[in-house]
NUTILO-322561 format. One line per 10 residues: number of its first residue (from 1); their letters; for each residue x, y, z of C-alpha. Coordinates in nm, 3 decimals. Layout:
NUM = A = X/Y/Z  ...
***
This chain:
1 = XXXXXXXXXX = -0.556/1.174/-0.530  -0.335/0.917/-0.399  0.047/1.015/-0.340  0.277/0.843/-0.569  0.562/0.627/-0.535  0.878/0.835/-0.681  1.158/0.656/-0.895  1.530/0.741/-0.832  1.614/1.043/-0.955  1.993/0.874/-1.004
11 = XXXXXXXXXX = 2.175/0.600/-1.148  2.250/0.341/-0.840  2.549/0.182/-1.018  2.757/0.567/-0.996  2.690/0.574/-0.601  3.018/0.502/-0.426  2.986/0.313/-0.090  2.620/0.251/-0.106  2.517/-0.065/-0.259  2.209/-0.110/-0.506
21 = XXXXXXXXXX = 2.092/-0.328/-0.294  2.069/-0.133/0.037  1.959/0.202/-0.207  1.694/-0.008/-0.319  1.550/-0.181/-0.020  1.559/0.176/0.141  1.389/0.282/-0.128  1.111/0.011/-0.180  1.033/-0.072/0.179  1.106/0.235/0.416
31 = XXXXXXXXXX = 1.049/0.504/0.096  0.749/0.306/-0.082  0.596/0.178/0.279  0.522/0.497/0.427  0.368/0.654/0.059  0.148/0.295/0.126  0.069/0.412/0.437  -0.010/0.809/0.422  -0.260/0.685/0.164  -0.452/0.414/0.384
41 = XXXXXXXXXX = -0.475/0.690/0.666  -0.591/0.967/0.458  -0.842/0.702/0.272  -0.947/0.626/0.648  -0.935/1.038/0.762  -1.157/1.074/0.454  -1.473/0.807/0.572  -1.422/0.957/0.949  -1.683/1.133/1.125  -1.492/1.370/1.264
51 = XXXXXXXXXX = -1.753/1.543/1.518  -1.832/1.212/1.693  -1.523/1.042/1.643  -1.361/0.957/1.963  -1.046/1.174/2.077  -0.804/0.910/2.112  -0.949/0.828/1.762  -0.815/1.135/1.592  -0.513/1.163/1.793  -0.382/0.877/1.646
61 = XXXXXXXXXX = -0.462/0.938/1.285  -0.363/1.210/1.303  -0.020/1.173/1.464  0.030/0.833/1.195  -0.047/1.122/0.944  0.277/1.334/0.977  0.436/1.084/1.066  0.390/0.907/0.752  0.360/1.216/0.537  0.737/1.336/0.681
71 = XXXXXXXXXX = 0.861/1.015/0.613  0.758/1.024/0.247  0.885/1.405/0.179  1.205/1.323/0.386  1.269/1.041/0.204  1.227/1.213/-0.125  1.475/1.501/-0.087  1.746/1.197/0.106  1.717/1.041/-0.265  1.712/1.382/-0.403
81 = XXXXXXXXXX = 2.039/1.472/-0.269  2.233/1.198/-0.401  2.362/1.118/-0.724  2.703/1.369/-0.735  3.064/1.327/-0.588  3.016/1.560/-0.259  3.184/1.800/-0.385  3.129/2.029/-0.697  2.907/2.328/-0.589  2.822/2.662/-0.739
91 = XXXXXXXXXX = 3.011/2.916/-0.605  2.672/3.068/-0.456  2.568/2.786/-0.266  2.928/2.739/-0.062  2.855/3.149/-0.044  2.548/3.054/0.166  2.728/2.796/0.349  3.055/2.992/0.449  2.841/3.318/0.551  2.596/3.066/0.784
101 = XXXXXXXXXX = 2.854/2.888/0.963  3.225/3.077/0.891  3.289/2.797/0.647  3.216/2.496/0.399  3.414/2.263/0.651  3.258/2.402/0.930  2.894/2.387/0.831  3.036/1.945/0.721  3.247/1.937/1.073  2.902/1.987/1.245
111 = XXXXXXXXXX = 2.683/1.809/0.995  2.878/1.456/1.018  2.886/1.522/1.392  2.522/1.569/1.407  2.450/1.247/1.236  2.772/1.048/1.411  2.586/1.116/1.746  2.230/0.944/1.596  2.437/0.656/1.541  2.265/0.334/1.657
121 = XXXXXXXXXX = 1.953/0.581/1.728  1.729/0.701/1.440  1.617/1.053/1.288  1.728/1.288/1.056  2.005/1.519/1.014  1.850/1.856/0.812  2.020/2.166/0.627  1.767/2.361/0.654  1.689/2.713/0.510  1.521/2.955/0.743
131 = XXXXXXXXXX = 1.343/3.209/0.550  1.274/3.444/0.874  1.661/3.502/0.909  1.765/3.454/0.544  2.031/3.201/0.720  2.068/2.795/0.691  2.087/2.612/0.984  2.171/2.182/1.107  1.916/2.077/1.248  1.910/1.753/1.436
141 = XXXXXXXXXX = 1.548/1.540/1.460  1.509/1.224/1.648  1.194/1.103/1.435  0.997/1.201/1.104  0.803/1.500/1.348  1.045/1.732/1.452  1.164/2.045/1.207  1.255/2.407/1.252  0.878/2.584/1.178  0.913/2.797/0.924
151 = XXXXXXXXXX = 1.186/2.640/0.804  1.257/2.467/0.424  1.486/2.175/0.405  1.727/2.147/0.132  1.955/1.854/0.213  1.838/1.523/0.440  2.015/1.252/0.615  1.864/0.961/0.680  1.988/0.797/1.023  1.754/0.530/1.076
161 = XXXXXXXXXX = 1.911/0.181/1.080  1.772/0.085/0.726  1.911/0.372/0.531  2.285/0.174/0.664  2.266/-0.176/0.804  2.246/-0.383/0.514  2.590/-0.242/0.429  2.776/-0.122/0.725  2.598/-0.273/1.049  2.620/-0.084/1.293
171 = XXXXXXXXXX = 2.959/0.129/1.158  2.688/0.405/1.129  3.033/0.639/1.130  3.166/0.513/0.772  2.790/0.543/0.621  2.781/0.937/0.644  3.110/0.942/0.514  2.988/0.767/0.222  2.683/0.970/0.237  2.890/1.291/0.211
181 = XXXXXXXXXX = 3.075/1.174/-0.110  2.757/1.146/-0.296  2.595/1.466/-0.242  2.482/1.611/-0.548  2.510/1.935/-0.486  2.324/2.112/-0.775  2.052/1.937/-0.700  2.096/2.119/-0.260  2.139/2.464/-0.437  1.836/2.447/-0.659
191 = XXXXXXXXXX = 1.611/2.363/-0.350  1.798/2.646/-0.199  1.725/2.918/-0.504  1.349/2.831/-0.494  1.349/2.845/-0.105  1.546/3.194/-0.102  1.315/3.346/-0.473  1.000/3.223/-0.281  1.095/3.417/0.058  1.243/3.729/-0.098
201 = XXXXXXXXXX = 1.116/4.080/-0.117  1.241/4.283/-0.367  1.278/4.659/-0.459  1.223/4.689/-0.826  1.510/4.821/-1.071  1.324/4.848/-1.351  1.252/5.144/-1.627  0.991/5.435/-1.364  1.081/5.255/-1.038  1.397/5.483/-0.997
211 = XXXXXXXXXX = 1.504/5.819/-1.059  1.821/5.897/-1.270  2.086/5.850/-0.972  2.130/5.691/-0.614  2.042/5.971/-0.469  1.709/5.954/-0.566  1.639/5.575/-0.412  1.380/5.639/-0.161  1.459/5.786/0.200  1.839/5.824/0.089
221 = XXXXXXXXXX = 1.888/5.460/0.109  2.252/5.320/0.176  2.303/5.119/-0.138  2.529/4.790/-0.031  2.694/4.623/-0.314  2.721/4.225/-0.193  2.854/4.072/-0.486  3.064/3.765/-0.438  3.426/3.872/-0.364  3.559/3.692/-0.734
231 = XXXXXXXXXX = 3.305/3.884/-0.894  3.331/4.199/-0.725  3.699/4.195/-0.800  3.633/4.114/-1.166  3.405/4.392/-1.231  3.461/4.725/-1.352  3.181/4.935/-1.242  2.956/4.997/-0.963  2.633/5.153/-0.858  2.742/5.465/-0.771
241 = XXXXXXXXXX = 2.752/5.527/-0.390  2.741/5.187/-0.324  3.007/5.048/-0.090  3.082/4.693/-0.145  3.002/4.426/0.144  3.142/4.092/0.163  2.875/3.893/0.202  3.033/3.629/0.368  3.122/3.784/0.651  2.763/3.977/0.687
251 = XXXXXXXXXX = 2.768/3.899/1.052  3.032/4.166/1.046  2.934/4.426/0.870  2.542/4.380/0.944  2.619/4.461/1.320  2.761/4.824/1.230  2.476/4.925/0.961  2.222/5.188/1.099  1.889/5.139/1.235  1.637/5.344/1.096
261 = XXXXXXXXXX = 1.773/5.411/0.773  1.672/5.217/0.439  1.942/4.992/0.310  1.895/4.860/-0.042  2.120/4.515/-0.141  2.227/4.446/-0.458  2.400/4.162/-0.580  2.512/4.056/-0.998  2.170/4.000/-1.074  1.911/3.974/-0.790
271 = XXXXXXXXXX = 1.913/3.627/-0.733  1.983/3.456/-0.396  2.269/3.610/-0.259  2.152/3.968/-0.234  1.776/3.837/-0.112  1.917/3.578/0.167  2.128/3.909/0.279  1.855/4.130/0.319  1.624/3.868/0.479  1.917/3.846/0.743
281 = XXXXXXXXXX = 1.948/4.203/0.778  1.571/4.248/0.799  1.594/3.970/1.071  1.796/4.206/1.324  1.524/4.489/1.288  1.670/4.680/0.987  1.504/4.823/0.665  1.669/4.638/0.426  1.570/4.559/0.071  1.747/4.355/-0.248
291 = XXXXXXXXXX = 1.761/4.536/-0.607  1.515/4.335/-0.804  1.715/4.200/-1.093  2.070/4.327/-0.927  2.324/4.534/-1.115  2.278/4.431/-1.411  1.879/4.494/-1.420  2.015/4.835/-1.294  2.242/4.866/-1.600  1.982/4.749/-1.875
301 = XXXXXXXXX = 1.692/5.005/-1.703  1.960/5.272/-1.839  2.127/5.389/-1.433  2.409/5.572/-1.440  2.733/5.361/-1.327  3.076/5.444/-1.135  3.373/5.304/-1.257  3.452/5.109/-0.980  3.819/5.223/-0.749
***
């Protein structure tokens, strides 16, 4: 089946700084060309001969391949990341940002910088999520081929000259800016749930997976409470045992934990906060584990709970 031409997934009169016209031109041309294209090479790929085909043959279908195929999926999550004011987040997602890089403003200090210095250039500028570490990362590319392996974007800049010029010239500099006010963020922090749920590896909480207290999780495990600091502070009770963990400043705390020893995360409810934690603590050789389902999964499977100090 051929790939298919996606329609904005926004309303091009509520982007500020980016004219319909240049959004749509992007769109239709850069955007619609390379879907156009991946499906004339893999229609060509498809009639090839592949064990007398000529080296230089395949090389070069193959290379116009990702190149064109990178170009379409780039292109879909740049148009899939715009559409909001920049701004508005779940409080999970600038979680995920402040315990990668110290900060919100830090992670968008180095992100504007990254795509500042393609300016006049081309490539991509890539938040990436990197399932090994349980940590997002910038990463810079210089064409449609280069990404982290292993890694899952969640938020793309387009540098290339058409994604701007029509607009700004060559003031590449005042097109991220107006880039960065349009960010819809829910639409970042879904891609980042699904990357973080696909990667995780749970321990389950539910009714026969554990005994009546802590002290019967398997191999004494530490139990590490990594709520969100509002919603630590807002709760009354705890797992008892558990000692409560930032998790924004995990590059802390993770550097005193003990090697050898099972450490099982829990978070609210087992989503992303408590899996991206133990995927980074798993990263620097420990045991770790999330909760399936969090406190709260712990609460409804009838565990006993502290009141918390």
């Amino acid at each position: 089946m051929d790939a298919r031409i996606l329609e904005l997934p926004f309303d091009l009169a509520a982007l500020r700084g980016l004219s319909p016209g240049l959004v749509t031109s992007h769109h239709q041309n850069n955007y619609g060309g390379a879907v156009k294209r991946l499906n004339a090479i893999r229609a060509q790929l498809a009639t090839t001969a592949f064990a007398t085909a000529p080296g230089y043959l395949l090389n070069g279908l193959k290379r116009e391949e990702l190149i064109a195929g990178n170009s379409m999926l780039l292109h879909e999550l740049y148009f899939g990341c715009l559409g909001g004011d920049g701004v508005t987040m779940e409080p999970a997602m600038k979680l995920a940002l402040d315990a990668s890089f110290g900060s919100f403003e830090r992670w968008r200090e180095e992100f504007v910088a990254c795509a500042k210095a393609l300016g006049g250039g081309s490539g991509w500028v890539l938040l990436m999520f990197q399932p090994r570490e349980g940590t997002l990362l910038n990463q810079w590319a210089a064409d449609h081929t280069q990404a982290v392996a292993g890694g899952v974007p969640i938020l793309a800049l387009d540098m290339y000259e058409h994604a701007y010029h029509l607009d700004y010239g060559a003031a590449a500099g005042a097109y991220v800016e107006a880039f960065m006010g349009n960010i819809a963020w829910a639409s970042v922090y879904a891609r980042y749930q699904q990357a973080v749920h696909a990667a995780g590896e749970p321990f389950g909480a539910g009714a026969g997976d554990l005994a009546d207290g802590p002290e019967d999780v398997p191999g004494g495990a530490l139990l590490l409470d990594v709520r969100r600091a509002g919603v630590f502070e807002q709760a009354r009770t705890k797992i008892p045992g558990a000692r409560w963990c930032d998790p924004a400043a995990v590059a802390t705390w993770g550097a005193e934990l003990p090697a050898g020893r099972e450490l099982l995360v829990y978070c609210a409810c087992g989503d992303e906060v408590s899996r991206a934690i133990a995927m980074r603590l798993r990263a620097v050789g420990l045991n770790a584990r999330y909760l399936r389902g969090g406190i709260d999964g712990w609460q409804a499977a009838g565990r006993p709970l502290a009141d918390k100090p």
